[in-house]
VMD Tcl script that draws the C-alpha trace (Angstrom):
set ca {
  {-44.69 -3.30 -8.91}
  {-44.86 -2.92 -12.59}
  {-43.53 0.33 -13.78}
  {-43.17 2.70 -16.73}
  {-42.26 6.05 -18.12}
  {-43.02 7.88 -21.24}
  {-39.83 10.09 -22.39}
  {-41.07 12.81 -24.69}
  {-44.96 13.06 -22.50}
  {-46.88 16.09 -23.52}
  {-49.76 18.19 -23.29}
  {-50.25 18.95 -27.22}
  {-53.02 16.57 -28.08}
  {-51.97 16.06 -31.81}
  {-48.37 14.64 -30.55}
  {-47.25 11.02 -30.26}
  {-46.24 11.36 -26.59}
  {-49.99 13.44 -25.63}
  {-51.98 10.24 -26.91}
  {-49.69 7.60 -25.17}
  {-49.75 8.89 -21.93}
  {-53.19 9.21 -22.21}
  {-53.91 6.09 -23.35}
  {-51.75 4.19 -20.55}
  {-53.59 6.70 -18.17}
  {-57.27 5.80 -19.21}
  {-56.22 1.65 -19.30}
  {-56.69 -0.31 -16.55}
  {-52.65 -0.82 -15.91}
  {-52.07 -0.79 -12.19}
  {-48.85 0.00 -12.30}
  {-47.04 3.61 -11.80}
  {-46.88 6.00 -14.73}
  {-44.52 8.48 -15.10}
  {-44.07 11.47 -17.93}
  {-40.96 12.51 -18.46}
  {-40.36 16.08 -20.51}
  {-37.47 18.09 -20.59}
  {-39.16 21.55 -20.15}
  {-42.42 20.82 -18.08}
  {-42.81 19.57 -14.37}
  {-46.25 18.52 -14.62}
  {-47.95 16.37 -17.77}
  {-51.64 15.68 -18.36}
  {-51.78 16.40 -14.17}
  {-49.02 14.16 -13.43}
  {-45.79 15.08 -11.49}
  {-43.04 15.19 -14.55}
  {-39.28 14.96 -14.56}
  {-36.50 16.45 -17.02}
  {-34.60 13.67 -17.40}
  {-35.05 9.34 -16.76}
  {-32.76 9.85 -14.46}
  {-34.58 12.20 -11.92}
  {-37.44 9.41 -11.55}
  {-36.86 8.17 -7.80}
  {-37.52 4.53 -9.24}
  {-35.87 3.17 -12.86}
  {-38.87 2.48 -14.75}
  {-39.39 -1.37 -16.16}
  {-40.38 0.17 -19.14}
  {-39.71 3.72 -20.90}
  {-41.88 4.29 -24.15}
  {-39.73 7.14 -25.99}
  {-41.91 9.31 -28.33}
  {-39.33 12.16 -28.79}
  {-37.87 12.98 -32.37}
  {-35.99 10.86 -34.21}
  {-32.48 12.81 -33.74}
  {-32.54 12.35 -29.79}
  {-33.86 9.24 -29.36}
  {-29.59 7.59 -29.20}
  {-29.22 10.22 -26.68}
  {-32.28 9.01 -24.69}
  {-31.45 5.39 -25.06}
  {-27.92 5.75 -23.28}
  {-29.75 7.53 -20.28}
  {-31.73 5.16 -20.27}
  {-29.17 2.54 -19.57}
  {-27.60 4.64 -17.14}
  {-30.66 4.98 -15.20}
  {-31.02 1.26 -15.15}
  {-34.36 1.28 -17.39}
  {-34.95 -2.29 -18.26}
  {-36.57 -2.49 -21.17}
  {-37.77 0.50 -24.45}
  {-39.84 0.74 -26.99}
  {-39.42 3.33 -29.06}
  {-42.27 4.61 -31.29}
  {-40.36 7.55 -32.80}
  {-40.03 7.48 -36.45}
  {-37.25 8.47 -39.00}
  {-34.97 5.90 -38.89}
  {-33.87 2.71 -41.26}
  {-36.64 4.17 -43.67}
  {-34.91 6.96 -44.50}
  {-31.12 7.01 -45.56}
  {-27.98 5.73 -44.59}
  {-27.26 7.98 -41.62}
  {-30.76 6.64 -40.45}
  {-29.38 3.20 -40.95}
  {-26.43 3.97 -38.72}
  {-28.59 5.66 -35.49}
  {-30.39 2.57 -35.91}
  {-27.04 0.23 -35.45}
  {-25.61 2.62 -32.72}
  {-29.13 2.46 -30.59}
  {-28.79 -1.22 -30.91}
  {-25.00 -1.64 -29.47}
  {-26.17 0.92 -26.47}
  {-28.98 -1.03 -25.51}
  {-26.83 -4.31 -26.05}
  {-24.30 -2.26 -23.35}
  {-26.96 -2.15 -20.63}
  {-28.82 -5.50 -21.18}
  {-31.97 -3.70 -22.15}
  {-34.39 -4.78 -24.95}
  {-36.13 -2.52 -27.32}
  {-38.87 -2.71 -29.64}
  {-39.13 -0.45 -32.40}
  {-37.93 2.43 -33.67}
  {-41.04 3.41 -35.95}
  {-42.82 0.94 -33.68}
  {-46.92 2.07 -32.60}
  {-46.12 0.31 -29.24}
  {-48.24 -2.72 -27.96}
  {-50.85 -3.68 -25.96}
  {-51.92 -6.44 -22.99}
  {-55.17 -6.61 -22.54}
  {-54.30 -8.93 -19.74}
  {-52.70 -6.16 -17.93}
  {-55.30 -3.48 -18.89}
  {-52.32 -1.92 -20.50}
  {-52.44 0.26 -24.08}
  {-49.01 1.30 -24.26}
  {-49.22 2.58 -27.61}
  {-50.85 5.41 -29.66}
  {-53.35 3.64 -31.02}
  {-56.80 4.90 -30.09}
  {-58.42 1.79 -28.89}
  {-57.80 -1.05 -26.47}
  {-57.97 -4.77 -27.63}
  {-60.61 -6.83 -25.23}
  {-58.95 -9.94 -23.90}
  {-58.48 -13.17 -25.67}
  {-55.99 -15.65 -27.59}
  {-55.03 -14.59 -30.39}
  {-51.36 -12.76 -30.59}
  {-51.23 -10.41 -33.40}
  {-47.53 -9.37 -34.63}
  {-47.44 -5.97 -37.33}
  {-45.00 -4.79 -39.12}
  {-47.54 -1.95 -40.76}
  {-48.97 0.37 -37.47}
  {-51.75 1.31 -39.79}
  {-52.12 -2.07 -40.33}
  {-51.97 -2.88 -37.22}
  {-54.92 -0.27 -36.18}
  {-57.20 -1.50 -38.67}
  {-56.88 -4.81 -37.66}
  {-57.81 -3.67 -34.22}
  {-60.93 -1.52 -35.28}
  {-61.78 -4.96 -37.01}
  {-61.70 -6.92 -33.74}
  {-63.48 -4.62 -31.82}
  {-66.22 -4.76 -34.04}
  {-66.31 -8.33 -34.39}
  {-65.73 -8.91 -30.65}
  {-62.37 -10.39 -31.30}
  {-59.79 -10.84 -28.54}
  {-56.40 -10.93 -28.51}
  {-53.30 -11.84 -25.79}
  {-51.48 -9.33 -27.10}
  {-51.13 -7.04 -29.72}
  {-47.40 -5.95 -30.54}
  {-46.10 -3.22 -33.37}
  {-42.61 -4.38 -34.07}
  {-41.57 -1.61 -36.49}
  {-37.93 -1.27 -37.88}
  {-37.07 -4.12 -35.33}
  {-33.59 -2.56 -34.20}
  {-33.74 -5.51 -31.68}
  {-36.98 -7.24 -31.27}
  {-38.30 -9.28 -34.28}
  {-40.84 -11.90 -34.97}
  {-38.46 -14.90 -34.05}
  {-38.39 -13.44 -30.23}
  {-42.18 -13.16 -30.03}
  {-42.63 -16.11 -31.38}
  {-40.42 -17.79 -28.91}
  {-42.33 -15.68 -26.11}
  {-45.96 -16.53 -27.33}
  {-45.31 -20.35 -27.91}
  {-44.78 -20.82 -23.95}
  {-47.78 -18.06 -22.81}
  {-50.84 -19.66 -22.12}
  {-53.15 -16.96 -23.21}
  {-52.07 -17.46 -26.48}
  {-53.50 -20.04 -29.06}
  {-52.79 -18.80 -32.26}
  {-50.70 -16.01 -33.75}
  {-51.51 -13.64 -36.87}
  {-48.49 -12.02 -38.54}
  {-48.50 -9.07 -41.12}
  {-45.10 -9.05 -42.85}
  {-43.11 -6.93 -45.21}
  {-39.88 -8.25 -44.48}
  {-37.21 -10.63 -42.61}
  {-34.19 -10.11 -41.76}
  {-33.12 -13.15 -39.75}
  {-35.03 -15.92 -41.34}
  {-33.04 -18.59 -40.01}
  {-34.26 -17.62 -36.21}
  {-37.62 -16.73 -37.64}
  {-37.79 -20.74 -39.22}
  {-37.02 -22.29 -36.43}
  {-39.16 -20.41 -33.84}
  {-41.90 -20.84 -36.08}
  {-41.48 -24.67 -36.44}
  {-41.34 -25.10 -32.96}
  {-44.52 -23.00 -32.35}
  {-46.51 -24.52 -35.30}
  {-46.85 -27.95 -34.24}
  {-49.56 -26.80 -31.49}
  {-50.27 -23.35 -32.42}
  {-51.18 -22.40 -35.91}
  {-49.16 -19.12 -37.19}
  {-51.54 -16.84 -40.26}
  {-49.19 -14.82 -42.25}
  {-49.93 -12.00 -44.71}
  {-46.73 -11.75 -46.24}
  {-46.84 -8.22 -48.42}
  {-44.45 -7.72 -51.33}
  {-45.45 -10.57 -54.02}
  {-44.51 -8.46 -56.57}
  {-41.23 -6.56 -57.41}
  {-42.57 -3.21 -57.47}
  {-44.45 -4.25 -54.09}
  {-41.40 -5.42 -52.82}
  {-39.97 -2.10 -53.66}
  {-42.90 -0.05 -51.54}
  {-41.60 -2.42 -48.81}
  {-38.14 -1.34 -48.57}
  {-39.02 2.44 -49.03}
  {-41.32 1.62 -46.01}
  {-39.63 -0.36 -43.50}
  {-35.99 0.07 -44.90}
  {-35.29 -3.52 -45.65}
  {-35.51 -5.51 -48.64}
  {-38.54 -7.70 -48.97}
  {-36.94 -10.39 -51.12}
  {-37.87 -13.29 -53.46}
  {-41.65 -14.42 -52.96}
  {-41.30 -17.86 -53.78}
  {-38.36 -18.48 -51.46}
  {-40.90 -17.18 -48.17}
  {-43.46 -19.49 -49.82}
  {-41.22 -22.25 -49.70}
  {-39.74 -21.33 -46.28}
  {-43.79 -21.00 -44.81}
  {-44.71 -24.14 -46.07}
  {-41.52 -26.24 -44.48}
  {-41.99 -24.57 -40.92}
  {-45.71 -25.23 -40.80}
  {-47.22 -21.81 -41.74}
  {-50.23 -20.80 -43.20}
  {-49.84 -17.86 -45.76}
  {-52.96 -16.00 -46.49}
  {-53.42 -13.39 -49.57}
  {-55.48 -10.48 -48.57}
  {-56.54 -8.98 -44.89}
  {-60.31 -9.98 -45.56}
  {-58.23 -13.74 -45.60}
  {-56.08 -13.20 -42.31}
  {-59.33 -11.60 -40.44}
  {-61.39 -14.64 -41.59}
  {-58.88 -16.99 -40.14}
  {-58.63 -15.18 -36.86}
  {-62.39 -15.03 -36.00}
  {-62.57 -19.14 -37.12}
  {-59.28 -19.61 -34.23}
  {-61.14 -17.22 -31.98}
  {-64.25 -18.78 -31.71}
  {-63.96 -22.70 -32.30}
  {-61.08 -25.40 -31.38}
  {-58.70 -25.51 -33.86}
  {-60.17 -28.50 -36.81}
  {-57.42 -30.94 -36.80}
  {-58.83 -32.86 -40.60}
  {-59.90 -31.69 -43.71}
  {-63.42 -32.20 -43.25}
  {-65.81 -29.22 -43.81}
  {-69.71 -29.01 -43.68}
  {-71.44 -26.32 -46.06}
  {-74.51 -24.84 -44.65}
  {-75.63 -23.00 -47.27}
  {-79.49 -20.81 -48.47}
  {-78.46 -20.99 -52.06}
  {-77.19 -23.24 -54.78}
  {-74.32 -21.18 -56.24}
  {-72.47 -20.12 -53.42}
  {-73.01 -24.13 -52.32}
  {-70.91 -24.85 -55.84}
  {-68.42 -22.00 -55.45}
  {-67.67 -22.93 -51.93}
  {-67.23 -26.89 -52.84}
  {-65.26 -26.17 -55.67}
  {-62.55 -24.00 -53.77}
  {-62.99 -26.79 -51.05}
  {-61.76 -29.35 -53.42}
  {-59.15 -27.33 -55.01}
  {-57.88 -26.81 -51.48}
  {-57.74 -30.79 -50.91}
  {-60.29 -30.48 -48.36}
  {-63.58 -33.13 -48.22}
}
mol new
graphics top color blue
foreach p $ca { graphics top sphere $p radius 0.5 }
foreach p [lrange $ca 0 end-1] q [lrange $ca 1 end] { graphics top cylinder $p $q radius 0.2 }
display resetview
């Protein structure tokens, strides 16, 4: 039985932990569910405990959603409790400061101690729609369907998912990797190359840290599954936003051009760009030649359209 806790549950509706344990509580996860808050024994009518450790059962999965300052605390009783996985959506780490930087490195090595992955800090959570599971705080739940979607923005990453829902878009999963203490986009991309809900993946990126990994996952996963990225910081000043953002410096544009182009990538520009390319994976078989047909109701947008065609080196 699949199982998870939420460290930092809580009645107050405008806090991280309120609208995560609702969320998971109103998906269709089958699963147990368990809050955990140090003052309360009962959360949003569910039996609570103070501590991970008082849960009968060690969770699969703890999402922790308290501040920033106790989340190394959390992570080691997590360990000890034999939790075997986190994902921590508390904020206030890598973005802000060297002694952020260092909570960040320390949370790592702890998890590293106890085998257990994390995703996150600063991370909005992610979702299976496969499962029935929202284990995140954003509002609504992705339907089912093949598209992966990795986001290094949460806002971002709700928008996108307002989008979909509107346009009946599905997705295999939907994953916020935030400051990526552990979890990146090379590990997902590893994961979502061998899952067979998945046929394509969308990535919004402000940074990379391991671009070696990332290159060769990528390469590997390209061949049979194209990868959309919208790859933020073109600019220096842009690039600059990015590192007051996620904490990490976005680098030299035309080096992640370069690096897209030689693992098989597609870079987009704009979001309008990286929606436009999702709905064309999501509804159709992926074109395998160059050859388009323009159905068209006017002349000019006919032109327009065949002269970015042939610009393109389409036919």
């Amino acid at each position: 039985d699949r199982s998870l806790a939420v460290i930092g549950a809580s009645d107050h509706p405008r806090s991280v932990g309120f609208v995560v344990m609702r969320n998971l509580l109103e998906s269709e996860f089958k699963g147990a569910v368990t809050p955990v808050n140090l003052k309360h024994r009962q959360v949003q009518g569910r039996r609570s405990y103070y501590r991970i450790k008082d849960v009968p059962q060690a969770p699969d999965l703890a999402l922790i959603t308290t501040p920033a300052y106790a989340v190394m605390q959390v992570v080691r009783e997590c360990g000890e409790a034999g939790v075997g996985a986190l994902a921590i959506l508390s904020a206030g780490f890598s973005e802000s400061g060297e002694e952020a930087r260092h909570r960040l490195k320390r949370i790592k090595q702890i998890a590293r101690e106890y085998n257990m992955r994390v995703l996150g800090p600063r991370s909005l959570g992610f979702i299976n729609p496969y499962l029935g599971l929202n284990a995140s705080f954003a509002t609504r739940m992705a339907a089912p369907g093949n598209i992966a979607f990795i986001s290094q923005s949460g806002a971002l990453g709700t928008s996108v998912l307002d989008w979909a829902i509107e346009q009946q878009v599905g997705f295999s999963y939907f994953v916020s990797v935030g400051a990526m203490a552990d979890i990146g986009f090379a590990d997902l991309i590893d994961y979502f190359g061998t899952d067979n809900h998945t046929t394509c993946i969308l990535i919004y990126m402000e940074s990379l840290s391991e671009a070696r990994r990332f290159m060769s996952a990528a390469r590997a996963f390209a061949r049979h599954k194209p990868i959309i990225v919208l790859k933020a910081g073109r600019s220096l000043e842009g690039r600059q936003v990015a590192l007051s953002h996620t904490g990490a410096l976005a680098g030299n544009d035309a080096v992640y051009s370069a690096a897209f182009r030689r693992s098989g990538i597609i870079r987009v520009d704009t979001v309008a760009q990286l929606f436009n390319c999702a709905q064309s994976l999501a509804m159709q078989p992926r074109p395998f030649g160059n050859r388009l047909a323009i159905l068209t109701n006017a002349g000019g947008p006919a032109v327009l359209a065949t002269d970015y065609l042939m610009a393109k080196g389409g036919k």
